[in-house]
Backbone as a ProteinNet text record, in pm:
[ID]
protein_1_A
[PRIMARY]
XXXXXXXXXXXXXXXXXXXXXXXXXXXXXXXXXXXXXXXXXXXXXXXXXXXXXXXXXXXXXXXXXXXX
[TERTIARY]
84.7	0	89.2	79.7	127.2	63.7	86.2	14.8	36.2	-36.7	3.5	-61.5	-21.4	-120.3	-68.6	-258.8	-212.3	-255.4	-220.5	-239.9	-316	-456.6	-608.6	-586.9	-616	-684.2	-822.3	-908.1	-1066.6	-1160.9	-1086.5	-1202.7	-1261.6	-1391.8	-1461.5	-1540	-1595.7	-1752.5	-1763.6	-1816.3	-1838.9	-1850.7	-1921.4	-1942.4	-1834.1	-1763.9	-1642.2	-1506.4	-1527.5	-1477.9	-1524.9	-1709.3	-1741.2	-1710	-1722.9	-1671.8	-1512.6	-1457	-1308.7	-1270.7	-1354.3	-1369.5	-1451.5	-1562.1	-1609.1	-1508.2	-1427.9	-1419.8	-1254.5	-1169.7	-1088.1	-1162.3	-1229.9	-1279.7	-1287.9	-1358.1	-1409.6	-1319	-1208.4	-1069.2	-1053.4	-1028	-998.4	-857.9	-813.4	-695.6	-660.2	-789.5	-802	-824.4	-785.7	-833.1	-876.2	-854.4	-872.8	-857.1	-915.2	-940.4	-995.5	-915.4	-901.7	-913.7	-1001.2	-1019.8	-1030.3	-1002.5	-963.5	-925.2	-1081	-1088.2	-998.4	-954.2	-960.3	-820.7	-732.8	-608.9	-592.7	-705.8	-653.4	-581.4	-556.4	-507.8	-585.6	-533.1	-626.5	-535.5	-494.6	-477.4	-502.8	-428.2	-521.6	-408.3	-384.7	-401.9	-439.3	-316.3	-394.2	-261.3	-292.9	-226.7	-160.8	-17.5	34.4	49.5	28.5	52.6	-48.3	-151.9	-320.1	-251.1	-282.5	-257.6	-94.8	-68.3	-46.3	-38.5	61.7	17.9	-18	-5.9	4.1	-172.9	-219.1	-389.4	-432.2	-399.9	-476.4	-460.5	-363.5	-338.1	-457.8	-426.7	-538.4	-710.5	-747.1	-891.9	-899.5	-815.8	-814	-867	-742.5	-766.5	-875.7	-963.1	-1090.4	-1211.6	-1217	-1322.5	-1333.8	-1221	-1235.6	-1148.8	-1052.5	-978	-822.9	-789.1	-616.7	-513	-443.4	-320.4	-259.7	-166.2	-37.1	37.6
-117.5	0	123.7	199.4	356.9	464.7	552.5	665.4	786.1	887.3	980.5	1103.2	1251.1	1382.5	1450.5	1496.3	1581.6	1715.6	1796.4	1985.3	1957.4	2051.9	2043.4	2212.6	2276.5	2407.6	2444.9	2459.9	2517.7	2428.7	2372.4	2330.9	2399.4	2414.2	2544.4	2496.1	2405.6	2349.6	2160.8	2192.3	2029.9	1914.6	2023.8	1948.2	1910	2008.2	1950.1	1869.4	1844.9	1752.8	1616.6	1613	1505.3	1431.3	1560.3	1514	1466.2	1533.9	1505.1	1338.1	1354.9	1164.9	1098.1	1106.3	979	978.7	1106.7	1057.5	988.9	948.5	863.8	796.9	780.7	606.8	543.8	576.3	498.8	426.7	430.7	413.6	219.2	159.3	16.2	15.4	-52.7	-15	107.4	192.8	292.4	223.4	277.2	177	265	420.2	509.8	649.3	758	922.8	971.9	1062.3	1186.7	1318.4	1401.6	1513	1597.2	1706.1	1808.9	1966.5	2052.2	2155	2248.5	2258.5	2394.5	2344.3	2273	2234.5	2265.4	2225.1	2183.5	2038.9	1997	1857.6	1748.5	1653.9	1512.3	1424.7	1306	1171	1093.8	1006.3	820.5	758	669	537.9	407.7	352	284.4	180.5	68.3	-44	-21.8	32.1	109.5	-36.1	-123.6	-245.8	-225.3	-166.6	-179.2	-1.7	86.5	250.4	292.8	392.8	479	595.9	676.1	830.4	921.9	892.3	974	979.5	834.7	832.6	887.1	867.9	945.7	1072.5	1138.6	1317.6	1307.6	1239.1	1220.2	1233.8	1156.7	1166.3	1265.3	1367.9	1510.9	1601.3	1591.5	1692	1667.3	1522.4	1516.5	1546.1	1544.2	1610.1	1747.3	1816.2	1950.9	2029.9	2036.9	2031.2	2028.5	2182.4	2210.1	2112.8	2067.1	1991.3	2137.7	2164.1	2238.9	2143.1
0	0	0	-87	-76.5	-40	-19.4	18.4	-59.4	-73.5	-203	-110.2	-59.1	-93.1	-203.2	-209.2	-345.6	-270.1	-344.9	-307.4	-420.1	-386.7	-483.8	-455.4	-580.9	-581.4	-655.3	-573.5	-617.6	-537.4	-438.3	-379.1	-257.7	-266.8	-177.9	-71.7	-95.7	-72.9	-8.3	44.7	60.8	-77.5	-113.5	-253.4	-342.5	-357.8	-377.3	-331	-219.2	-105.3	-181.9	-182.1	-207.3	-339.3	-436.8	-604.5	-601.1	-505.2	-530.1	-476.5	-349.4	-299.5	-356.1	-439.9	-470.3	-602.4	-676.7	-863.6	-741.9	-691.9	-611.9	-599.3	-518.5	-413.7	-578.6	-647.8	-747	-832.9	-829.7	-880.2	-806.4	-883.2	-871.1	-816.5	-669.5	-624.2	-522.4	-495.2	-352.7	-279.5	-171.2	-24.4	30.3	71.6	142.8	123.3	105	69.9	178.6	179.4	302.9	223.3	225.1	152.7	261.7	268.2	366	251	280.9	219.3	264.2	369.6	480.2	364.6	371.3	338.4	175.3	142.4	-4.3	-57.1	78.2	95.9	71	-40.7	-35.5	-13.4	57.2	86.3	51.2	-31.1	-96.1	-60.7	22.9	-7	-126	-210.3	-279.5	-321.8	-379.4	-449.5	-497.7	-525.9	-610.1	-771.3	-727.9	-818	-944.3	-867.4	-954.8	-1012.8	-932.9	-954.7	-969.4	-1055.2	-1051	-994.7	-966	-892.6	-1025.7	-1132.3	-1246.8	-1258.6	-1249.3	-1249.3	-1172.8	-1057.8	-937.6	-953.4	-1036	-1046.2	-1219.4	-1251.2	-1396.2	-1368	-1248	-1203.5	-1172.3	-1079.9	-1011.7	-1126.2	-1220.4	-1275.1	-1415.4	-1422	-1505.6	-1422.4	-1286.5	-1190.7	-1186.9	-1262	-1278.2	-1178.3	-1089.8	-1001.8	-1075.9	-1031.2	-1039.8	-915.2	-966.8	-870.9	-881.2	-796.1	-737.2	-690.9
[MASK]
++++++++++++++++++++++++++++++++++++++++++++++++++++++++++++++++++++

């Protein structure tokens, strides 16, 4: 298991907390997402065998969401 944060910019809202964790969870090979607005900070946990960090920055930024 690896662990990855990413720095998210534009997230405001719960709602976007939630878009940013379910378009992760949904990812084959997450185990665990930690989204944290106040931060900008997200956390996954995932298989690195199954994932990539390149995908997990790929879902970010198709949910509509700047990486820094």
């Amino acid at each position: 298991m690896e662990t990855l944060t990413l720095k998210i910019g534009g997230m405001t809202c719960n709602h976007c907390k939630m878009k940013v964790g379910k378009a992760l969870r949904t990812m084959d090979g997450v185990e665990n997402v930690q989204v944290d607005i106040n931060t900008g900070q997200t956390t996954v946990s995932f298989d690195s065998a199954r994932l990539r960090a390149e995908d997990l920055r790929a879902v970010v930024s198709e949910a509509g969401y700047e990486l820094i």
